[in-house]
N, C-alpha and C positions, 0 to 999 in steps of 0.2 A: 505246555511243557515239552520241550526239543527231546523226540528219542533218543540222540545221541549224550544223552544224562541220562547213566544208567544207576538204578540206586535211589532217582532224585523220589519217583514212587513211595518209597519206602520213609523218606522223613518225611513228606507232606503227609504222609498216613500216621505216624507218631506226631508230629504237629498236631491232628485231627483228633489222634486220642487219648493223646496228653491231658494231665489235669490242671496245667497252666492254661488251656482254652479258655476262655472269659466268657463261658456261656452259662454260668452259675447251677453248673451240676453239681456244687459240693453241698449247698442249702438244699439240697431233697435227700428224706427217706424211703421215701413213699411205700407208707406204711409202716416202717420197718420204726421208727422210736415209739408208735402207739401200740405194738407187740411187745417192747420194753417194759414200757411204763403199765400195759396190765400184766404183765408178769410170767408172758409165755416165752422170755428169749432171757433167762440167768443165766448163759453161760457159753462157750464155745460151740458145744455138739449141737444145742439148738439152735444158735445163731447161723451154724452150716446149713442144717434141714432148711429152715424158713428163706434163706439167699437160694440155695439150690431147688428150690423149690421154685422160686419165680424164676430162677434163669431155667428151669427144665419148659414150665407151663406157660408161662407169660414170654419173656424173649424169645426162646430158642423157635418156641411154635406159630408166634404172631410178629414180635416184630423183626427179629431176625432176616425171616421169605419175605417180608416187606420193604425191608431195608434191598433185597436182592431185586427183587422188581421197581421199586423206583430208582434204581442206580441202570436198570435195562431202560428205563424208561427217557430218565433225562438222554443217555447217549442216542437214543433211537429219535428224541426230537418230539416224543409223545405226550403232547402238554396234558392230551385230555387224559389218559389215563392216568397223569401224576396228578391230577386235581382227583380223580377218584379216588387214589390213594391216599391222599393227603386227607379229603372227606370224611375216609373208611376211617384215618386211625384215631382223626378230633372225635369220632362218634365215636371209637372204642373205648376211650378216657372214662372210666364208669362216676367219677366223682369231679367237683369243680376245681380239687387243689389236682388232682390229677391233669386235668383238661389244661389249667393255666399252666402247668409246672411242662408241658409238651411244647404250648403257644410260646410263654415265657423264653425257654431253648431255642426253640425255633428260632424268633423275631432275634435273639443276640447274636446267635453263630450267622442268618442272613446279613446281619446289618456287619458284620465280620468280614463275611464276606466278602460283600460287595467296596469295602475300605483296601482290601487286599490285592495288591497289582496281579500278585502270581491265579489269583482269578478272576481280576477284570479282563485278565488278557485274551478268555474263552469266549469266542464269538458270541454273542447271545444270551450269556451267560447271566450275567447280574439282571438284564430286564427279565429274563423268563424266571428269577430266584425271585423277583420282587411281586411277579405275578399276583399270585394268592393274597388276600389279606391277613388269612393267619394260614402261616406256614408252622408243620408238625416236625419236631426236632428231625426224626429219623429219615422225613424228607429232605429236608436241608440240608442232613448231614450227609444223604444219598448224592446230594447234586457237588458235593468237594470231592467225595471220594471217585465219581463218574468223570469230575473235570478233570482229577487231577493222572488220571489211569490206572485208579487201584483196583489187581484184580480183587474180584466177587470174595474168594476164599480170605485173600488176607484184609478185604475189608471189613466183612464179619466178625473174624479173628479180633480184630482192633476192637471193632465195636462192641461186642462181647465182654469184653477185659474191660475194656472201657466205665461199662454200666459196675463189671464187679467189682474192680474195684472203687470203687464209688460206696458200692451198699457196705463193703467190708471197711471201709472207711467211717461210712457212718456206724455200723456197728459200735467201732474198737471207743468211738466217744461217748455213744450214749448206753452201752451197755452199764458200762463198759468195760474192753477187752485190750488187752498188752499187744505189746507191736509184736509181739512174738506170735501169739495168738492169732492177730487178723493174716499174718505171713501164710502161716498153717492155714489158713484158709483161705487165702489167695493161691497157696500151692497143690492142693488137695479139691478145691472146684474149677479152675482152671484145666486141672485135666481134661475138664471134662466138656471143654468147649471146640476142641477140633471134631469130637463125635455130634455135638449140637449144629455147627456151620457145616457140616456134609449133610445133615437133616436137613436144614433149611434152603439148601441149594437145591434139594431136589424136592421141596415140597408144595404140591400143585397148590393154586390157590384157595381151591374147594376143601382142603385138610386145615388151613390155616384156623388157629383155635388161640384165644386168651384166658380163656375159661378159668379163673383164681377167685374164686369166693370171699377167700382167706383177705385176701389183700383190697379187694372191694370193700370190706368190713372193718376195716385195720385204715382205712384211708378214711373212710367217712368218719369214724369215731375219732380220727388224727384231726380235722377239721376243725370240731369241738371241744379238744385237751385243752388242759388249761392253760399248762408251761411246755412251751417246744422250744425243740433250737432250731428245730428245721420246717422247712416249709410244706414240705406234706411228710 
């Protein structure tokens, strides 16, 4: 990307987390319709707790600083600790729709990728993406935002919004909740993701925690449902 396009930063970062991305983030809940369907999210105020809930415990604390060190990582040129990473987060997948629904991401936004001139054109770039045999979405998605020179803050930011609206999406259909409703709750958790991307920029890697019970529970019993729309 020529410095002298200024701005260009900023739609490759909306390209990235946009939900026209073809990496089929719309068919996951994960977790969130087997919360539904036993009966603990009737309505708005619970459907906020249980999203605000995984964005406070599970992204903002685990993948979030991870998203921030492998985007240090791809630019510094450090394959081995992106494979570490990448390692760390296939093993933190506590169930197999989880594990696949990361891999899954992964392999469609690399194979994107690497189709895409505006990142073939980064030295190195597509054979060090192809690396891994299975690549973890938030790696992948580390190495556009790393090529493309988005800073750390507003790529979290994206990222972030990203995942939410995603889950408030899935919500408003399998609750289900009025467009007006999932808004309120695009507007009212979103607040609260510029104080989560200052957390996660400054958080050592030794604090970094997934720790959701909830959602370990809610995945695995998603697995075995009988009627889903969605894939975990």
């Amino acid at each position: 990307m020529s410095p002298s396009q200024p701005g260009l930063a900023l739609v490759r970062l909306l390209q990235l987390a946009s939900p026209a991305l073809p990496v089929g983030a719309y068919t996951y809940s994960q977790g969130l319709e087997w919360a539904v369907e036993e009966g603990g999210l009737k309505g708005e105020p619970a459907v906020g707790q249980w999203i605000g809930d995984q964005l406070e415990w599970n992204l903002a604390g685990f993948e979030a600083p991870l998203v921030v060190a492998a985007m240090a990582a791809w630019s510094a040129g450090d394959d081995e600790r992106l494979a570490r990473l990448n390692g760390d987060f296939l093993a933190s997948r506590e169930t197999a729709e989880l594990r696949a629904e990361t891999v899954q991401m992964g392999y469609s936004l690399r194979r994107l990728l690497t189709d895409l001139e505006v990142f073939a054109c980064q030295d190195g770039a597509v054979d060090r993406l192809a690396a891994p045999e299975e690549i973890a979405y938030p790696i992948a998605w580390a190495a556009a935002a790393s090529s493309w020179s988005v800073a750390p803050t507003d790529a979290l930011t994206a990222y972030l919004w990203s995942w939410l609206e995603n889950q408030v999406m899935a919500a408003v259909k399998c609750v289900p909740l009025g467009q007006s409703a999932g808004q309120r709750l695009l507007s009212t958790l979103g607040e609260r993701i510029p104080g989560f991307v200052a957390e996660a920029l400054a958080s050592p890697e030794v604090a970094w925690s997934n720790f959701a019970p909830g959602l370990a529970i809610a995945s695995s019993r998603h697995e075995t449902q009988y009627t889903r729309l969605f894939r975990s």
